[in-house]
N, C-alpha and C positions, 0 to 999 in steps of 0.2 A: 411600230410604236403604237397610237391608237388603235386601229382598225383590225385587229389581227393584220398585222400588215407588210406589207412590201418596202422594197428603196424606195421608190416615187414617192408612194404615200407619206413615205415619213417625211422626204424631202419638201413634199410642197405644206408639209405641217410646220417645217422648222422655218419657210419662208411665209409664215403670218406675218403679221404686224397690227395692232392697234389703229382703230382709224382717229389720229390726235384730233382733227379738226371735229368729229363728233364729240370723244369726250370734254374737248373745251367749252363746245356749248354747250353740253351738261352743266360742268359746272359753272360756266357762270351765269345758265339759268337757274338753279336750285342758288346761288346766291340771294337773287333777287330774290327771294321767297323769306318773309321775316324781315327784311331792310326797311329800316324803319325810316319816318322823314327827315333824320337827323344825317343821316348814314350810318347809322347802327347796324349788325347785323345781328338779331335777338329769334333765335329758332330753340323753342325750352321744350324739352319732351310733353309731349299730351298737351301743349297751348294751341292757339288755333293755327298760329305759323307753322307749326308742325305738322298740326294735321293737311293742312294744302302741302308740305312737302311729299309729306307721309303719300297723298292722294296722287299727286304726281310720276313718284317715283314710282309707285303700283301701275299707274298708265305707260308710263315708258318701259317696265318690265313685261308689260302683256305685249306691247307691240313688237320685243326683243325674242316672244313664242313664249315667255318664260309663265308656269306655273305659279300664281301669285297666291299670297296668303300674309295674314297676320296670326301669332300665337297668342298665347292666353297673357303673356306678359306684354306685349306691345310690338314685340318685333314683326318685322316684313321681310319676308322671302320669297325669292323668286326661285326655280327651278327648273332646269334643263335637266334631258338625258334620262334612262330610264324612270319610270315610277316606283316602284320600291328599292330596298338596299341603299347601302352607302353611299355617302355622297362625297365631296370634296368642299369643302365651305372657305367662303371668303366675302371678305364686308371690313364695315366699319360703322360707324354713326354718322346720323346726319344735326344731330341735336346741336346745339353751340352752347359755346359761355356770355355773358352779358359782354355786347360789345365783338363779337368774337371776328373770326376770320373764317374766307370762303372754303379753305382748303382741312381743319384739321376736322379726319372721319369722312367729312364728305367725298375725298378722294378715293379713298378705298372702297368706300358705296360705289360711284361711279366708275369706277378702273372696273370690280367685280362685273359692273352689269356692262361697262364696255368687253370684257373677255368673253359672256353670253354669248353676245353681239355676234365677237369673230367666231365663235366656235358654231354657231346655229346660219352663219353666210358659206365656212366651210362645208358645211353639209357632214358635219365629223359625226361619227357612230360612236359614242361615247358608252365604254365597258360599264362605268362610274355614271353616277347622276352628277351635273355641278349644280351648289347651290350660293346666292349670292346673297347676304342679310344686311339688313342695315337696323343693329342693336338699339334698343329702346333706351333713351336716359343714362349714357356712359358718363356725361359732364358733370352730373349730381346734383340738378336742380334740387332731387327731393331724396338719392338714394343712388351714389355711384356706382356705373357699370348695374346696374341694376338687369336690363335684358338679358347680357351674358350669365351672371349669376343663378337668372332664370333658367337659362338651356341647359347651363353648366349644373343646376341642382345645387346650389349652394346658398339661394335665396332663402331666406326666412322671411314665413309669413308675416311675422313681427314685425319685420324690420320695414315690411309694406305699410301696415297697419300703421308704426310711427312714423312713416315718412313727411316729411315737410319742409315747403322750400323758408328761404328767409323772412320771408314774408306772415307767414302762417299759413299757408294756402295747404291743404292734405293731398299728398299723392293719391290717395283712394278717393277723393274729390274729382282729382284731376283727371284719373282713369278716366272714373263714371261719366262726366263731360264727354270723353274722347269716346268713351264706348266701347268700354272694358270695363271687366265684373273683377276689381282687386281682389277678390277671394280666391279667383280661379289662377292666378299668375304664375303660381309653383308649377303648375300641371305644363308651362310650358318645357319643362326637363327633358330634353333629349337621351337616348341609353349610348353611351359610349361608340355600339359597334355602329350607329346609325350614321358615324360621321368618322370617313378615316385622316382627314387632315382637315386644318382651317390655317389660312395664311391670309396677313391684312398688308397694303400697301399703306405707308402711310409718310408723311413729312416730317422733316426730323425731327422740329420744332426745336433746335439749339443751332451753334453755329461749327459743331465740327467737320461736318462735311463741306460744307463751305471753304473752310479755313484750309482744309488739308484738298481741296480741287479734285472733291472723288464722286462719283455720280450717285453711287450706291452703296446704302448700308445694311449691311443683314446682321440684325438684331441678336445677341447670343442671350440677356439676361431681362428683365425687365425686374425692378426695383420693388421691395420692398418698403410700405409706406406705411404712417403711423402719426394720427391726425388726433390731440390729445388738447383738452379747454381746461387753461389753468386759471385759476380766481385767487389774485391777492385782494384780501379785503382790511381797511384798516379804519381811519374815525374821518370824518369831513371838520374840517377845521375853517377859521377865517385866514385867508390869504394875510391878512397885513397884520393881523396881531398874533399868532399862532409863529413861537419861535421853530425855526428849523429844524433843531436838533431834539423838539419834544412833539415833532408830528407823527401821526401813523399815515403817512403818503403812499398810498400804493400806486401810482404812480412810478415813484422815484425805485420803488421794490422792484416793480418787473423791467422796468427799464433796464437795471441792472441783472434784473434775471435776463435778459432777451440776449445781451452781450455777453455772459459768462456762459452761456448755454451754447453761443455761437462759437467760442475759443471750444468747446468742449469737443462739439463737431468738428470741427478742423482737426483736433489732435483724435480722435476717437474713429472716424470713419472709415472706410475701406479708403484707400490712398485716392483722393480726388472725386470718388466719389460719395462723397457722406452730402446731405443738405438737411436746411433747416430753416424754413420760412415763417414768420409769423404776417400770415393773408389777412388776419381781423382781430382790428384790439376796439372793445369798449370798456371803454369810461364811463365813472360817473360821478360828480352830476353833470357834469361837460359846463361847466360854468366858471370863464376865467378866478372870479374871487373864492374860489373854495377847494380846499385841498382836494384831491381826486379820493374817494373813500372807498372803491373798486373800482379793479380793470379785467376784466377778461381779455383772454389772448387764445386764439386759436392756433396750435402750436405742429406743423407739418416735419416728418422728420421722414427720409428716405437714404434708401441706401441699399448697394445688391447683394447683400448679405444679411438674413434674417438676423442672424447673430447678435451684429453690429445694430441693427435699427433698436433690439431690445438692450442692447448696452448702451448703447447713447439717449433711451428711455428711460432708461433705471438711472443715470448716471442726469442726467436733467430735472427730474425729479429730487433729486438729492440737491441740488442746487437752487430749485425753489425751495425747497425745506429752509434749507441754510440763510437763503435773502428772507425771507417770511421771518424767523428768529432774530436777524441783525436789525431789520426796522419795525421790530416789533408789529409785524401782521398777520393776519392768517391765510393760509394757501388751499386750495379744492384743487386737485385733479380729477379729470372725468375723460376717459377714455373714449372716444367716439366712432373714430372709424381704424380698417385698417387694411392692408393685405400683404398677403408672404411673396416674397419673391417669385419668380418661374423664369426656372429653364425654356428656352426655345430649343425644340425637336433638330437632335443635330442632322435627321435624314432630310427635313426643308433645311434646315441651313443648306447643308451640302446641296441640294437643289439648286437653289437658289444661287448659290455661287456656282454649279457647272452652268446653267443657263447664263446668267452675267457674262463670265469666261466667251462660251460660246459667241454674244452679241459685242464682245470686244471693249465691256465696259470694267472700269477699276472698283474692286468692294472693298469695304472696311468692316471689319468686324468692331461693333460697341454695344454696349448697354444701352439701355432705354431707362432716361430719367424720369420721364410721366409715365404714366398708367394707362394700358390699353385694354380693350375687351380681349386680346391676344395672350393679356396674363388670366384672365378667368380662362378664356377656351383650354389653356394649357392643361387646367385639371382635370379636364373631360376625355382630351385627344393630342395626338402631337401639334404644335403650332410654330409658327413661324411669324415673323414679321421681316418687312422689305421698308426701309429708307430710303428718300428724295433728300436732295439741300431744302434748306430754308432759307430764304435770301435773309440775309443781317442776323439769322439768329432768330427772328420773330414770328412770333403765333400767339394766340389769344387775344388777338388783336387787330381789328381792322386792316391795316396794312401788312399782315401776313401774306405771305406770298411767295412764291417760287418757280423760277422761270421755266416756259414750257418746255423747251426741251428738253429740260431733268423731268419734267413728267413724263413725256411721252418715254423718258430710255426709261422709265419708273417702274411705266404701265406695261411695256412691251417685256420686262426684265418678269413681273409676275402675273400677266399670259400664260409664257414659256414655264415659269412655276405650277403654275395651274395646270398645265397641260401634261408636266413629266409626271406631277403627284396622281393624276388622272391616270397615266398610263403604268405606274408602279402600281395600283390596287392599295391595300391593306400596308400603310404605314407604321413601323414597328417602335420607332423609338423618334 
């Protein structure tokens, strides 16, 4: 296996294991990092809670032997196993959403640098270098998946240049703070051959695994998303004298657009999977006594068929057209963000399920409803992703969570991953 090597060898390789009780207090030291006095858990890429994790996790890597570094985009990596040539990559983020939970990104940062761990205590000869990242800004304070982007070469500098969180605050502000030159971020691009797999652990963050009593999921699709600001705008009128049926209420318009756009989804999507969330509507003037005279709506639309996401765009648009016309308003679309679907590399898949097999654990194959650095890696190199339950369903949410022993068969399930894609070389598809 590894070592140019013998039966024994392979044998006392296929008897690793993860040391759980270490990764736990990983994570629920990098929790308390960002926990605010509320009980919050607020860790924003390049804020200062980041940077003390950002600073941490660099200490815990060096003391794992691992090669530490940041790139020009923000990311952190560590590295075992020779110094030049290809490597084997795996991570996740450690950034959160307002509010967020211990486990989503953070696991797969820690799982990676627990696999260091066992492989640098094994004293393994590693053919492959392994390297462990933890992605800069996947959650989109100011520019989602923004580090992968970076590696992956698909960043635009523009897109640095305009970044900004809700607030107004400039990503190239934020850099500068943290101590990063936003001009240079692009330069963090990786060449394809320099990485022959990246595989991320990660929690389901929905409740089918749960539900179906399976330990593990390995990812076959990860969703195409398509995040579009529609503006009905009409007249502000007085509440109590302004007849009903002579208002321009935008309001009453998108209302009606949000529910006709939602039947549209259900019939349009790929069978169960189609979605359609509106995360942020303003109003305005926001003042009981006065007809609403614009709403914007931020308008999320996913599904694992490129196909389908731009026909359920085209076809949602045509429906604001149509409510814009019947209460006499007018409509803006602006297209904001987006990404195409990706394939997961069937040769990790297939990994990943002979190692499962092998540890005596059950896998489910499904799609991935949120968006991973795992869908950018995809356009660079083969990729994979490895699923945990989420207890209830929940993530992005303080009481996100998922019970240790689904992590620990998590963690040990993409080890045993890391280790075959290590001992295969040059992954093909």
């Amino acid at each position: 296996m590894l070592h140019r090597t013998n039966t024994l060898v392979a044998q006392r390789v296929n008897g690793l294991r993860v040391n759980a009780a270490r990764l736990r207090a990983d994570i629920e030291l990098l929790a308390s990092i960002g926990r605010t006095s509320e009980g919050a858990l607020a860790r924003y890429a390049f804020s200062p809670a980041y940077e003390e994790a950002r600073a941490w996790l660099k200490t815990r890597m060096a003391h794992a032997g691992m090669a530490v570094r940041d790139d020009a985009a923000g990311n952190t990596i560590g590295r075992i196993g020779p110094d030049g040539g290809a490597c084997v990559m795996a991570g996740s983020h450690i950034d959160t959403v307002p509010d967020g939970g211990p486990l989503d990104g953070a696991l797969g940062v820690l799982a990676a640098l627990e696999v260091a761990r066992v492989i640098k205590e094994a004293h393994i000869e590693l053919p492959f270098a392994f390297e462990c990242v933890a992605f800069i800004e996947e959650e989109g304070r100011f520019l989602g998946r923004m580090g992968s982007k970076a590696m992956a070469g698909v960043l635009r500098q523009a897109s640095v240049e305009d970044g900004m969180d809700p607030s107004g605050y400039r990503l190239t502000e934020a850099m500068r703070t943290a101590g990063f030159d936003p001009s240079a971020a692009t330069q963090a691009r990786r060449p394809a051959d320099d990485i022959s797999a990246y595989v991320e652990l990660h929690i389901e963050q929905g409740p089918v695994l749960e539900q179906l009593g399976v330990p593990i999921g390995v990812v076959e699709a990860i969703v195409a998303t398509s995040h579009t600001r529609i503006t009905f705008e009409g007249e502000p009128d007085h509440a109590g004298t302004a007849p009903m049926d002579l208002r321009k209420d935008a309001f009453t318009g998108a209302a009606e657009y949000a529910c006709r756009a939602r039947e549209l989804v259900l019939k349009e999507g790929t069978k169960g999977q189609g979605r359609l969330t509106f995360g942020v509507v303003d109003l305005k003037p926001q003042v009981a006594n006065i007809v609403p005279y614009q709403v914007q709506l931020l308008q999320d639309i996913r599904d694992v068929s490129d196909a389908a996401v731009a026909k359920m765009v085209g076809g949602t648009r045509a429906i604001a057209e149509d409510v814009a016309s019947k209460h006499r308003l007018t409509v803006r679309h602006e297209h904001v963000s987006g990404d195409t679907a990706a394939i997961m590399s069937e040769h990790v898949r297939a990994a990943i399920h002979e190692v499962a097999a092998t540890l005596g654990l059950p896998t489910h194959d499904m799609p991935s409803g949120a968006a991973h650095d795992a869908q950018i890696m995809a356009r660079l190199v083969p990729a994979g992703m490895i699923f945990v339950p989420s207890a209830g369903g929940r993530s992005h949410r303080r009481d996100e969570r998922t019970d240790w022993a689904h992590l620990e068969q998590g963690a040990n399930v993409f080890l045993h991953t890391v280790l075959r894609l290590l001992a295969d070389g040059t992954v093909q598809s």
